[in-house]
C-alpha positions in Angstrom: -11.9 44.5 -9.8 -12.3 42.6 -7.0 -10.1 42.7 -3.5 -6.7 40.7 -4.1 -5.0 41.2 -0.3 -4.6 38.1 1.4 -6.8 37.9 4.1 -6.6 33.9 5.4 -4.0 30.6 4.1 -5.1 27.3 4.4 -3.0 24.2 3.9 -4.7 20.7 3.8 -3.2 16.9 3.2 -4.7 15.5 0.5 -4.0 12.3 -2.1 -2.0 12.4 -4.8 -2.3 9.9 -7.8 -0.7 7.2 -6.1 -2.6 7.5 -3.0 0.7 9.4 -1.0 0.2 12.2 0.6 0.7 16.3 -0.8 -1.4 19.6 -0.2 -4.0 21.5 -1.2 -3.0 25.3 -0.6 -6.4 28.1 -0.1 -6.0 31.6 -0.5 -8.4 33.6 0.5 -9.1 37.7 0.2 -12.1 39.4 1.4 -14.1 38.7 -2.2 -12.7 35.7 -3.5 -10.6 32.5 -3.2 -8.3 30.2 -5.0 -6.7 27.0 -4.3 -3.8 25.0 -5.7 -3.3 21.2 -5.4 0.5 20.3 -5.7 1.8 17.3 -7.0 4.7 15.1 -6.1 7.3 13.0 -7.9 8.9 9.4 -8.0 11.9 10.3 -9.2 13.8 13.9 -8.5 16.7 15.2 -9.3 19.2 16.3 -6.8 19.5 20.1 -7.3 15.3 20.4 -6.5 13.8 21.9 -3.4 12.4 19.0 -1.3 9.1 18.4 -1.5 8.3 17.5 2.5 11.7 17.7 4.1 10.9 13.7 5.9 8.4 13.5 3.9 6.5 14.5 7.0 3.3 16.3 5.1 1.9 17.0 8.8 5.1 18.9 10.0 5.3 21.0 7.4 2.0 22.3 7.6 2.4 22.7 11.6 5.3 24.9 10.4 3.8 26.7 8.0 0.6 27.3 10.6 2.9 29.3 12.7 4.4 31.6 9.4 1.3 32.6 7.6 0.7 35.4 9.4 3.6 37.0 7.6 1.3 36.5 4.6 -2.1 38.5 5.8 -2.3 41.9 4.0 0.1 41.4 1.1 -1.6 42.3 -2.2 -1.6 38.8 -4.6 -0.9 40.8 -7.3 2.4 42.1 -6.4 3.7 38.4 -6.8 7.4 38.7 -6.1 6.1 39.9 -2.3 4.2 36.7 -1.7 7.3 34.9 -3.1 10.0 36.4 -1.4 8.0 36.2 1.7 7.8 33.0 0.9 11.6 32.4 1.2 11.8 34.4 3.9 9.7 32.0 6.4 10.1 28.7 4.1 14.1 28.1 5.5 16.7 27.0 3.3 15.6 25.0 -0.2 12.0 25.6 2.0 13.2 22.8 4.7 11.1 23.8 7.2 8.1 24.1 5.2 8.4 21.9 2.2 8.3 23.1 -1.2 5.2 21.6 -1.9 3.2 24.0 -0.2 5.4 26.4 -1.5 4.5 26.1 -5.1 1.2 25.5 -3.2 0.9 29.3 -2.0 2.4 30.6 -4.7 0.3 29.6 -7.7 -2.9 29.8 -5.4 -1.6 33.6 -5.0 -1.7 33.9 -8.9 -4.8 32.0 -9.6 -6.2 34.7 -6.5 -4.7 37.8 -8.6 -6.2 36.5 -12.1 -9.7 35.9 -10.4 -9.5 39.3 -8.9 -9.1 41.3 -12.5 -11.6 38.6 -13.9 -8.8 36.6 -15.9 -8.0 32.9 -16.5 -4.6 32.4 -14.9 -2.8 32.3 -18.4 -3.9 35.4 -19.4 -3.0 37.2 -16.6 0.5 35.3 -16.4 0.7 36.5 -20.0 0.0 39.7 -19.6 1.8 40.6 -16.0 5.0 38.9 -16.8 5.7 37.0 -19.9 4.5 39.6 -22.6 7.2 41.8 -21.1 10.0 39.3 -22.4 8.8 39.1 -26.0 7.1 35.4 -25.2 3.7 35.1 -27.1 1.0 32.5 -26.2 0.8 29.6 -27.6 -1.1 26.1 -27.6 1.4 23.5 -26.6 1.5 19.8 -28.5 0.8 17.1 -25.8 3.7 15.1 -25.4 2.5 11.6 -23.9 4.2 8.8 -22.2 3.2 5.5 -24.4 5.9 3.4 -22.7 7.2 3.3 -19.3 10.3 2.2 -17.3 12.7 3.1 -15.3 11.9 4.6 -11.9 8.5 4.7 -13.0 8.1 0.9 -13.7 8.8 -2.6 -12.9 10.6 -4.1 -15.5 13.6 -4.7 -17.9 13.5 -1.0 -19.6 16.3 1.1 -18.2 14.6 4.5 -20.5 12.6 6.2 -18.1 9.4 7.1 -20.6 9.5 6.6 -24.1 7.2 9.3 -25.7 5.1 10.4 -28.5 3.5 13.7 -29.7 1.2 14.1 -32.8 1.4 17.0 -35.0 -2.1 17.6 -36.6 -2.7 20.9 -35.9 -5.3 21.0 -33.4 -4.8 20.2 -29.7 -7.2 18.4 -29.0 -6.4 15.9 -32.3 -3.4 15.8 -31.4 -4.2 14.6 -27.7 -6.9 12.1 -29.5 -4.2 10.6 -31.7 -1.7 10.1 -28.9 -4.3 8.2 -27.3 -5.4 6.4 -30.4 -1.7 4.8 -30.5 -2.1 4.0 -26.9 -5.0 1.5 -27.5 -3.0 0.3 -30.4 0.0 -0.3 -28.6 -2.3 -1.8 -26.0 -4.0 -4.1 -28.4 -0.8 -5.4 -29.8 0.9 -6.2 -26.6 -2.5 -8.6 -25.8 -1.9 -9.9 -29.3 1.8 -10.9 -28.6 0.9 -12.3 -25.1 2.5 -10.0 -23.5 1.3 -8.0 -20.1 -1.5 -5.2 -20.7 -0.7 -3.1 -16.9 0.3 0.3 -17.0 2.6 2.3 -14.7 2.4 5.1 -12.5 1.2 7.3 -15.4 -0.8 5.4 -17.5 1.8 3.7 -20.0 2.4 0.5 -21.2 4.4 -1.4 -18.8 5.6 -3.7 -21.2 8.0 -6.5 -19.7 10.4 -5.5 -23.3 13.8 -4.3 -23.0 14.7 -1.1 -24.2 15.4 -1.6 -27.8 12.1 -3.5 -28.5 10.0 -1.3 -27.0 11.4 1.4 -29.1 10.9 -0.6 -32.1 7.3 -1.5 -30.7 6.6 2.3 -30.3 8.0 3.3 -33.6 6.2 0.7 -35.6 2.7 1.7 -33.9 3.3 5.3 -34.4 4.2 5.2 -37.9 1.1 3.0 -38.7 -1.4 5.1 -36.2 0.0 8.3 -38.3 -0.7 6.5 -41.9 -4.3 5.9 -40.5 -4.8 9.3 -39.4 -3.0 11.3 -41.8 -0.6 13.2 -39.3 2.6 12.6 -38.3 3.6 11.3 -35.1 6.8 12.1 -33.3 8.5 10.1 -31.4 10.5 10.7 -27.9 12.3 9.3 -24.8 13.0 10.6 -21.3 16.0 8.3 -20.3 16.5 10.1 -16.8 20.0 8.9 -17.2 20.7 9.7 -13.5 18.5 6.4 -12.0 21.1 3.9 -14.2 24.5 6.0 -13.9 26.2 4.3 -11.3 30.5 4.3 -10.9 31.1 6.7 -13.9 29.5 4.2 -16.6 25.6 4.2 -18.0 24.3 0.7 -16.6 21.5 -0.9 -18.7 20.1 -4.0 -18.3 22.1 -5.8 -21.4 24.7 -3.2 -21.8 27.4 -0.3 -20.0 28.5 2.4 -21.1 31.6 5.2 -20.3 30.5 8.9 -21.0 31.6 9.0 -24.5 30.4 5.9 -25.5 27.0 6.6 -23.8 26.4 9.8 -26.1 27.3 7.1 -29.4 25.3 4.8 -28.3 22.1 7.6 -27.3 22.8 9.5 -31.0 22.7 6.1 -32.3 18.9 5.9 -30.9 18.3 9.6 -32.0 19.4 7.9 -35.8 17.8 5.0 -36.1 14.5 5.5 -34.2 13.9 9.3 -35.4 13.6 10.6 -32.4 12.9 14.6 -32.3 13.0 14.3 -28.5 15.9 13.5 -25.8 15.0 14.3 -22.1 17.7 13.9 -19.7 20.1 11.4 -22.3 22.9 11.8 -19.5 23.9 12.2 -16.1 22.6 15.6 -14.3 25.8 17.0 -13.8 27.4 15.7 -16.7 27.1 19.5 -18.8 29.6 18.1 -21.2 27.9 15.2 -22.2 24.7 16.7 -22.8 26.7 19.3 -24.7 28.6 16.3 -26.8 25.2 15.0 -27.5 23.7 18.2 -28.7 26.6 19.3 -30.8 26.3 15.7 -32.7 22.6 16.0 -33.2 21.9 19.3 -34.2 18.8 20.9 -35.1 17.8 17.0 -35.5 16.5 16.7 -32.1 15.6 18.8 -29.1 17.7 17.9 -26.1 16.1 18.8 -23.3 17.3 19.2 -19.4 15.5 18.4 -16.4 17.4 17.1 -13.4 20.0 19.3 -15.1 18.2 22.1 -14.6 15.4 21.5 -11.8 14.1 24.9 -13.1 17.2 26.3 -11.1 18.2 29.5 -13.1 21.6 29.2 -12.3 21.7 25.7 -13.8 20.3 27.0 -16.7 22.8 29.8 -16.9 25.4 27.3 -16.8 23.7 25.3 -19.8 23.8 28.0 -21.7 27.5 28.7 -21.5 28.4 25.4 -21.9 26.0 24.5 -24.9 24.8 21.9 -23.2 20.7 21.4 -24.2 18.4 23.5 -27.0 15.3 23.0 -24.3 14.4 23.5 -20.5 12.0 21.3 -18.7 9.4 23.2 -16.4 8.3 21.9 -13.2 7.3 25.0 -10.3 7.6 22.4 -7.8 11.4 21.8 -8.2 11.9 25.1 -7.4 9.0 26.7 -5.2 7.9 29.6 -6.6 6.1 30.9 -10.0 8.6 34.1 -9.5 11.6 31.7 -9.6 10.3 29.7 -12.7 9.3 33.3 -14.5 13.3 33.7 -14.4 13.9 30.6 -16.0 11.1 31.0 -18.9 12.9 34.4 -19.1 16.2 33.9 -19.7 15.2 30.6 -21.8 13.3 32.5 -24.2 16.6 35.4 -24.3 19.1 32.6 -25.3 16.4 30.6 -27.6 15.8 27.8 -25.7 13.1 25.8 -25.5 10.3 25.1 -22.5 8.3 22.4 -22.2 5.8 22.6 -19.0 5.9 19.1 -17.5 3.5 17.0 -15.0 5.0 15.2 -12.3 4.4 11.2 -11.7 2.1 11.3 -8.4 -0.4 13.9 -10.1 -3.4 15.8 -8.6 -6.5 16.7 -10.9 -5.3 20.6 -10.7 -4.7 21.8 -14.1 -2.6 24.9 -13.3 0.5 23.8 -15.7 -1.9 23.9 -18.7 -2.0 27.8 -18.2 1.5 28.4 -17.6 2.7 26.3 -21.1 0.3 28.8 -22.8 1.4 31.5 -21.1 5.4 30.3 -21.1 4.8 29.6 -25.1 5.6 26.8 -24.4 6.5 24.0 -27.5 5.1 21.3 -25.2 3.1 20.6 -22.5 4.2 16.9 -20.9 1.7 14.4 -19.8 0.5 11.1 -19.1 -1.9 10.0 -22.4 -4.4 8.4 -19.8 -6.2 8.8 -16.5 -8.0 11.2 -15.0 -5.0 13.3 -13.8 -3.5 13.5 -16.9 -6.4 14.1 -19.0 -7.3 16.9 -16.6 -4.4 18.9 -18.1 -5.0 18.1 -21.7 -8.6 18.9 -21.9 -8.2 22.3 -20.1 -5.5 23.2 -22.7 -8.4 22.1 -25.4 -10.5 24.5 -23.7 -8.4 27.4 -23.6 -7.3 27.1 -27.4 -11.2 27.3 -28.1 -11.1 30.9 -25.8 -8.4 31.7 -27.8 -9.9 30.8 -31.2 -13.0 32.6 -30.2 -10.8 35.7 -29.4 -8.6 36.0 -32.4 
């Protein structure tokens, strides 16, 4: 075993996907170090720690700079003293040091921990925390955005993401067959004449409206499942928030009160077979999302994220109220692995789903691929394409070989 007290933190700017600006986070012992490279969002919901409070990067790690002494000498391992120390310096929601570098110390902490008892990060998450609640590991199917809109986009499609995840088996087939319907969607939109760019995370950005492009992404996945002999799920992430505006759901060709908005987003679930709803309403809007849920049943996972914003309290609440059968997992909304082990917790106690998610200005860090093993996660969330994306999805890959080789 190897030393795990934190002898020295270093924070440094670097770019994320979209060439903005985030952190790298260093945490060093006497033996060994560990980094973490946090990534940053387009869209947010409202209940999430801000990233850079500003979005001054530099500030934040001025402030920081004169905190980390509180750090020196506190053992990695005993995580919940590196993350209440954490927001103890960091200042309400972490204003005066960002959450970014937040999440940044804290998983470097873990990663530090694991590398001192000679573990990969998801077995020692596993073992030190999520074993304890009854949560086995588990390979994750890839859930990829084929389609993009929204916030993410520029163009008619009021959906934020419209997604697909293949069910094969294998991870790594699975990812493969996601990305075969990508370059089948991409060859048919060159075939119609139609634009071939991608968005933010590598999607089709289509020029459709929202309807088409679900019947675009419905068609290709039937026909890419018939050639591969799996079947192929299909999703969307409508971020209801962005178009909810004066107490109606605004879309480019249509409005919609609360009631009729759950119809109309059933109607969808119906017709296009979805088996995945991410954010269908409004992220305050409890009742709806319970409305939805109790019309759909087991039919289709309704899932919370600026709902929740990996807030246990906001979970709590969703629980009460019925409200969503799955919990989105992003540290960075909340700015701590400690805080997002409570929500995996009492997820798992109340038989909800998690589903470890990316964010839309990526790094090439690959950090949420341990925790949706460790989390047992039903899905890990990703782009299908680029470098950032793919970093995630082939280290899942390689840890279900390590866990294949293991038993």
């Amino acid at each position: 075993m190897k030393n795990s007290e934190i002898s020295e933190i270093r924070v440094r700017k670097i770019m994320d996907s979209r060439g903005g600006f985030t952190v790298e986070v260093i945490v060093e012992s006497e033996d060994i170090s560990s980094n973490a490279m946090v990534a940053n969002s387009t869209s947010t919901g409202s209940h999430e720690v801000c990233a850079f409070p500003n979005g001054d990067v530099d500030a934040c790690i001025s402030n920081f700079e004169t905190k980390k002494k509180d750090f020196i000498g506190i053992d990695a391992i005993e995580q919940k003293a590196v993350d209440d120390t954490l927001k103890s310096v960091g200042g309400e929601g972490f204003g005066f040091i960002g959450g970014n570098i937040a999440t940044g110390v804290s998983i470097a902490a873990a990663k530090l921990a694991a590398k001192s008892l000679g573990m990969e990060l998801y077995e020692y998450v596993h073992a030190k925390f999520t074993k304890q609640y009854g949560i086995r590991k588990s390979i994750p199917r890839p859930l990829g955005n084929l389609i993009g809109g929204g916030a993410h986009s520029n163009n008619k499609m009021s959906i934020q993401e419209i997604l697909i995840s293949a069910d094969s088996g294998k991870f790594m087939k699975n990812a493969t067959i996601n990305a075969q319907a990508h370059k089948e969607l991409g060859k048919r939109l060159k075939s119609m004449g139609m634009s071939t760019g991608v968005n933010i995370e590598g999607a089709w950005n289509t020029g459709l409206g929202d309807m088409e492009n679900l019947k675009l992404a419905k068609s290709v996945a039937m026909d890419v499942g018939k050639e591969t002999s799996s079947r192929i799920e299909l999703g969307a992430d409508f971020a209801a928030s962005e178009f909810f505006k004066d107490g109606r759901y605004r879309y480019s060709d249509a409005s919609f009160d609360v009631n009729g908005h759950v119809e109309f987003v059933y109607g969808l679930i119906r017709d296009f077979s979805l088996s995945y709803v991410e954010d269908p309403m409004n992220e305050d809007d409890f009742g709806g999302f319970a409305s939805l849920l109790k019309k759909s049943g087991k039919s289709c996972m309704i899932v919370g994220d600026d709902l929740y914003t990996t807030n246990k309290s906001r979970v709590e609440e969703g629980i009460k109220k019925l409200a969503t059968n799955g919990v989105l997992i992003k540290v960075n909304q909340i700015g701590t692995l400690s805080d997002t082990l409570d929500v995996i917790k009492v997820s798992h106690e109340n038989g909800l789903a998690t589903i470890v998610s990316h964010r839309s200005r990526e790094t090439t860090d690959n950090f949420i691929a341990h925790l949706a093993v460790a989390f047992g996660s039903k899905f890990i969330k990703t782009g299908i394409v680029g470098g950032e994306r793919v970093s995630k999805l082939n280290e899942v890959a390689r840890i279900e070989e390590i866990e294949s080789l293991v038993g």
